[in-house]
N, C-alpha and C positions, 0 to 999 in steps of 0.2 A: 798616683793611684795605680795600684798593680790589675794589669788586664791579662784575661782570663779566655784562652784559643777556645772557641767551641770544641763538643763532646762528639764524637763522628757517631751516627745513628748507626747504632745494629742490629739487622733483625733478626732473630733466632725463631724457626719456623719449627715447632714443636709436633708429631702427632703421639707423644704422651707428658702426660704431667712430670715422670719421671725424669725424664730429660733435663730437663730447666735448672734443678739444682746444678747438675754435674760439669753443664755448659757455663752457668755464672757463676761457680768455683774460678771453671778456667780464663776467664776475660778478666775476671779480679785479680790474678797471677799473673797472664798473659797478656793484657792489653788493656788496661786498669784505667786506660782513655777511654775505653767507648760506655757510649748511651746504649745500654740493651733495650731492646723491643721483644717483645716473648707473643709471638704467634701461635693459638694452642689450636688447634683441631684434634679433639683425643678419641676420632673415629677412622683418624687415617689410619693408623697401624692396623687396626682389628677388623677393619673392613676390606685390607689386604690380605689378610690373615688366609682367607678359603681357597684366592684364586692368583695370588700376589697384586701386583701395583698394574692393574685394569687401564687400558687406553681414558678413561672417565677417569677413575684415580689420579692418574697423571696429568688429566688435564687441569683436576682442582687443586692438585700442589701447582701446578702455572700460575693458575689465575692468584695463588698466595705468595708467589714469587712477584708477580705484576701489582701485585698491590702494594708488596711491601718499596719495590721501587717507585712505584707512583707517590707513596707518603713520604720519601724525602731518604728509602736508607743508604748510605751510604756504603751497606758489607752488607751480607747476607748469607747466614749457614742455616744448612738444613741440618736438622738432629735428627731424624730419623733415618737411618741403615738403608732402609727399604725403597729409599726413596733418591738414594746417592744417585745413580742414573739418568732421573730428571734432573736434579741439578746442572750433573756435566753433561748433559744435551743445551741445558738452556745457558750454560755460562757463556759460550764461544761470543755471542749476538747483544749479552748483555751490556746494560754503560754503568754497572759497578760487580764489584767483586763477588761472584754465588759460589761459596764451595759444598759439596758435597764432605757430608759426616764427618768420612773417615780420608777423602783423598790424598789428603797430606800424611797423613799416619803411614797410606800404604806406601808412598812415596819413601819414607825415611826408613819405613823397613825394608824395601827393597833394596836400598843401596845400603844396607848393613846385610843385606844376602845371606841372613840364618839358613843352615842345614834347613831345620825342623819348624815350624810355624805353626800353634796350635789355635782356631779359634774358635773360640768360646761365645755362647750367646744365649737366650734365656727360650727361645723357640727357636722349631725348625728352619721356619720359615726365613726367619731374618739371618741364621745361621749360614744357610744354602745359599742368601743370595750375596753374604760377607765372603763366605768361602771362594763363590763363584767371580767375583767380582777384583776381589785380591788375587786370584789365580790368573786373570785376564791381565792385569795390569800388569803382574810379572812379567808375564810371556812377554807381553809388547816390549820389553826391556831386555827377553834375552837373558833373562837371569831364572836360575831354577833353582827353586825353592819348593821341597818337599812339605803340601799344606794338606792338613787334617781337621779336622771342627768336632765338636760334641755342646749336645746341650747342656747348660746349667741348670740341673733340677729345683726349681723352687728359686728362684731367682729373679725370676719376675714380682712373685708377689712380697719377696724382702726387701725388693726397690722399692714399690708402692710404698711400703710401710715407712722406708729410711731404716730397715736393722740392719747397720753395716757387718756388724757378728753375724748374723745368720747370710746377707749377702756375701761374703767372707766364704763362710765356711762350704755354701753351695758348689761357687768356685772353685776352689781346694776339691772337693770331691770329685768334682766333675775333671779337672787334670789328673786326679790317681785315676779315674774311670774308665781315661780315656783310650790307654794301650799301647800310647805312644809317651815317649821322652823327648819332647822339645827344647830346641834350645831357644826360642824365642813364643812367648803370646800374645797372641791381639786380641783385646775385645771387642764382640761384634756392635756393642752397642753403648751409648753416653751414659743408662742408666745402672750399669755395670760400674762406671771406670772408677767412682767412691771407692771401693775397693781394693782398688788397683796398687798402692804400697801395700796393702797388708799381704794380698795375694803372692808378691815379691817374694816379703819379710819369711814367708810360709813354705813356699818352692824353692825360691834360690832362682826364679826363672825371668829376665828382664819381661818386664810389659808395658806392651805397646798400648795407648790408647787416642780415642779421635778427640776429644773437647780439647786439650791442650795446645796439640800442633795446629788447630784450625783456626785458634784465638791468637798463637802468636805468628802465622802466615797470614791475616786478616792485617790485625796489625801493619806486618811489612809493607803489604800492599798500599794499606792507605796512608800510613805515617814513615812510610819509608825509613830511613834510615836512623830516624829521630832515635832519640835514648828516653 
């Protein structure tokens, strides 16, 4: 009788709907062991939205971190941009794996050191604090890297929908818009990254994005070296 290793529980901590698809894309490709768990709070984002991510904010993406460890996960990512922060504050103390969004994304493009790094996001808001955030991380590395951001107009509400053609083409717009010639993009956010070969196929420009690097460093972590 052929036995069957348990499925390592994953919880993927959502604050929008849009997210979820882009993220279980990635664990289907990248890590095709785990059990997804999909935590939605689809008021975190827009309730950052006035003032960003509120000492109160942050305390309730906590208590959705501690829960999802109290029910047994085994890995735990946050999809939303805004919230990368809490994450890497609370991973250090944790007793499994929390990555923040995009942490591994910035990681790998740091140490491929583009000239030019453009990113791209569907609001200010979550743009400013990708920008801000991937500009930090460089520094601590001592590596400089020229970063620029611009919003994708209408890109938020092409995710909602699923129109990868018009999510497609937002992006596209929003890199001739932007004033700059990069040699490398990152998207600020999971509900973007469906687009993310086509936006290539269009530019010529590689791009970076966070669901995929964070499903196959998840992975590492908890299955090691397994194949």
């Amino acid at each position: 009788m052929q036995s069957h290793e348990p499925q390592p529980l994953i919880a993927l901590i959502n604050a929008t709907p849009a997210a979820i698809g882009p993220a279980t894309a990635a664990f289907a490709e990248h890590f095709p062991e785990a059990q997804l768990w999909n935590l939605l709070d689809d008021r975190l984002q827009e309730d950052a939205e006035p003032a960003g991510v509120t000492s109160a904010l942050a305390d309730r993406m906590r208590r959705l971190i501690n829960h999802a460890v109290t029910e047994g996960a085994q890995g735990i990512l946050l999809t939303c941009s805004l919230y990368g922060a809490v994450a890497q504050d609370f991973a250090p103390n944790a007793s499994v794996p929390v990555l923040a969004p995009d942490e591994v994304a910035f990681a790998r493009l740091i140490e491929q050191a583009p000239e030019r790094v453009l990113v791209l996001a569907n609001a200010d808001g979550p743009l400013q604090d990708t920008v801000a955030r991937f500009s930090q991380q460089a520094a601590t590395t001592n590596t400089t890297i020229d970063v620029h951001g611009v919003v994708a107009v209408g890109a938020a509400a092409a995710a909602r929908r699923g129109d990868l053609e018009a999510l497609t083409a937002s992006l596209v717009s929003a890199v001739h818009s932007s004033g700059v010639t990069p040699t490398a993009i990152l998207l600020g956010q999971y509900s973007l990254s469906p687009a993310s070969k086509a936006l290539e196929q269009q530019t010529g420009i590689l791009v970076h994005t966070g669901p995929a690097s964070a499903a196959a460093s998840l992975r590492t972590s908890i299955l090691g070296g397994q194949p």
